[in-house]
Backbone as a ProteinNet text record, in pm:
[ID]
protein_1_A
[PRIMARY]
XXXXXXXXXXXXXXXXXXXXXXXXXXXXXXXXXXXXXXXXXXXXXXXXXXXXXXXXXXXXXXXXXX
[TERTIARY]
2738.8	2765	2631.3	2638.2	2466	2489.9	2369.9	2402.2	2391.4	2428.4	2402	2266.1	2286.5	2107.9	2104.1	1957.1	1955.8	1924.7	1951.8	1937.4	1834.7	1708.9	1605.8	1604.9	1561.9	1581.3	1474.1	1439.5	1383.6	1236.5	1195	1057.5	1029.1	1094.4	1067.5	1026.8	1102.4	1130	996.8	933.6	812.5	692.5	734.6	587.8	554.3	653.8	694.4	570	653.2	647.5	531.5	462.1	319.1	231.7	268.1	189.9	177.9	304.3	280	183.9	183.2	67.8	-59.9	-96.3	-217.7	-261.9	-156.3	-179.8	-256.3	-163.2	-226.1	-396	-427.5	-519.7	-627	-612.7	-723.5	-732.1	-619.6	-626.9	-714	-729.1	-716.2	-913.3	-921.7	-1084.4	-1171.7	-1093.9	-1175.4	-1070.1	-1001	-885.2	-818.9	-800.4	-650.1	-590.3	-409	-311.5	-270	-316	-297.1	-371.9	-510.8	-629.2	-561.1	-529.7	-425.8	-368.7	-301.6	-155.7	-168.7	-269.6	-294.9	-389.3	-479.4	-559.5	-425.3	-352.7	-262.7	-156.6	-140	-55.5	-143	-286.2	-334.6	-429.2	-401.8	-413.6	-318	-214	-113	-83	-136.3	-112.1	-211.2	-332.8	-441.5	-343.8	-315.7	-248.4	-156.5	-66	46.4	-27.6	-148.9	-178.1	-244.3	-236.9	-334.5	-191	-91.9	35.9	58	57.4	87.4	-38.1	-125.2	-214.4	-220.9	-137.1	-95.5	-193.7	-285.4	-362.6	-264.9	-334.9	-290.5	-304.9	-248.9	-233.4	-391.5	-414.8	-551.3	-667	-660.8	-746.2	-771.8	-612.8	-636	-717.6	-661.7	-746.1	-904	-941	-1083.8	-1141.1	-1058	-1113.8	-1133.2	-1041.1	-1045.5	-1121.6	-1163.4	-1272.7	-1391.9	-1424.8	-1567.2	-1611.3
4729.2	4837.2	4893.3	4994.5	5133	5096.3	5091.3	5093.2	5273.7	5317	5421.3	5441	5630	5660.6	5693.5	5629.7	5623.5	5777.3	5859.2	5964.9	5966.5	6054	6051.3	6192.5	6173.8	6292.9	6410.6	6476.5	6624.1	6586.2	6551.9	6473	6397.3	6334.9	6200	6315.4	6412.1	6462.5	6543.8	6603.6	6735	6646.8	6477.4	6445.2	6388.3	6354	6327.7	6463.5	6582.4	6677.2	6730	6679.1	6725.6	6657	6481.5	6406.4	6505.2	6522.9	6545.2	6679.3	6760.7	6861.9	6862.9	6709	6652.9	6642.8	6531	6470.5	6590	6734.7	6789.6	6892.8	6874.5	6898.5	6822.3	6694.9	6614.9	6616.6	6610.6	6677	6755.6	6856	6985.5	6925.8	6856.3	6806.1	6722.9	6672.8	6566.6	6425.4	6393.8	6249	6276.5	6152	6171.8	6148.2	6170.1	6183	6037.7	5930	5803.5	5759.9	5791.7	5806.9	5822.4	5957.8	6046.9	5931.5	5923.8	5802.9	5708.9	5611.3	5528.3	5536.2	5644.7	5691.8	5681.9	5813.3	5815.8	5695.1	5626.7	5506.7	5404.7	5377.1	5320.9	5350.6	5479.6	5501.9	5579.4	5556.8	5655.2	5656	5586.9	5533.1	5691.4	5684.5	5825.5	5910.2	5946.5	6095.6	6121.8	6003.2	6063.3	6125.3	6025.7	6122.2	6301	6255.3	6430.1	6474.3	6464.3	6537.2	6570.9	6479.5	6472.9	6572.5	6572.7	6703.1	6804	6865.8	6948	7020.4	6907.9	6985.8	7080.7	7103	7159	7078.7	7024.3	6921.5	7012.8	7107.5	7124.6	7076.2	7114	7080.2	6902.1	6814.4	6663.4	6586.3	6685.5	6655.7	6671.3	6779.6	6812.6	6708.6	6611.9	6552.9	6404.6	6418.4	6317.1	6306.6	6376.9	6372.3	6395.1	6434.3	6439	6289.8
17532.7	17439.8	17389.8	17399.7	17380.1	17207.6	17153.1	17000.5	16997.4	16860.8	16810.8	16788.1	16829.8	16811.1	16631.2	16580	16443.6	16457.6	16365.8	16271.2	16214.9	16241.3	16170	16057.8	15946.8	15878.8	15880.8	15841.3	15851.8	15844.3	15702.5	15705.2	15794.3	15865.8	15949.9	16089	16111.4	16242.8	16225.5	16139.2	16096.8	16154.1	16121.1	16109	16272	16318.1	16465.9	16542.4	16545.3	16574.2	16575	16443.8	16418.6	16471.4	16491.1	16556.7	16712.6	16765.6	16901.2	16927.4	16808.5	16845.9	16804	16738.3	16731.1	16864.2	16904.8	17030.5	17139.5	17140.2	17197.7	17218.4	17083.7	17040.5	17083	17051.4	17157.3	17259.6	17295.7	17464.3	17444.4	17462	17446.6	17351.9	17309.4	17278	17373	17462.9	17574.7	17573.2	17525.4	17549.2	17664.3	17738.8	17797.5	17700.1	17773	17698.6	17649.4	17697.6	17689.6	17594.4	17590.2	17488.9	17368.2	17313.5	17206.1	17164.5	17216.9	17192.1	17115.9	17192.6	17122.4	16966	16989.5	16851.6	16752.9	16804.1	16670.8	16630.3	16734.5	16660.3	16627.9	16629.6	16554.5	16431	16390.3	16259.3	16230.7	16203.9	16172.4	16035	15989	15872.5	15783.6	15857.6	15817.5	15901.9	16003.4	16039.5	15960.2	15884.2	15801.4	15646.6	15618.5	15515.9	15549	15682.2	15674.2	15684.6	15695.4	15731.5	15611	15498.4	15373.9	15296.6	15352.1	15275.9	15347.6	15418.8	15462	15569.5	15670.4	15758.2	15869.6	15910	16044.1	16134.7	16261.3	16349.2	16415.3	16437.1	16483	16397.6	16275.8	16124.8	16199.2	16211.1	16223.3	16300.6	16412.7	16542.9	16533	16466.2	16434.5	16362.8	16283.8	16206.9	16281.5	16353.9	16468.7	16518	16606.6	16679.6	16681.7	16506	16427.8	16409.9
[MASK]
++++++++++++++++++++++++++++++++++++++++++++++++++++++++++++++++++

């Protein structure tokens, strides 16, 4: 039996969303896409605050890779 897919809510889904156009931003700076990945899930803890101060997933990335 498949469990049910959890329901993520609106905030949850923005910040998803925003990660993924971080992600592309580094790309898009010199990372592979595998590179990206792992950056942002190991500080995600800092990407959610830049989410929370309202960068721009380009702004994040910049800051990323400064």
């Amino acid at each position: 039996m498949m469990a049910k897919k959890e329901q993520l809510d609106d905030e949850t889904m923005a910040l998803i969303n925003w990660c993924i156009e971080v992600e592309k931003h580094l790309v898009a700076g010199g990372a592979t896409q595998a590179q990206a990945q792992e950056h942002i899930e190991e500080h995600v803890e800092w990407f959610t605050d830049l989410f929370y101060d309202e960068l721009t997933p380009e702004q994040a990335a910049k800051e990323a890779l400064a």
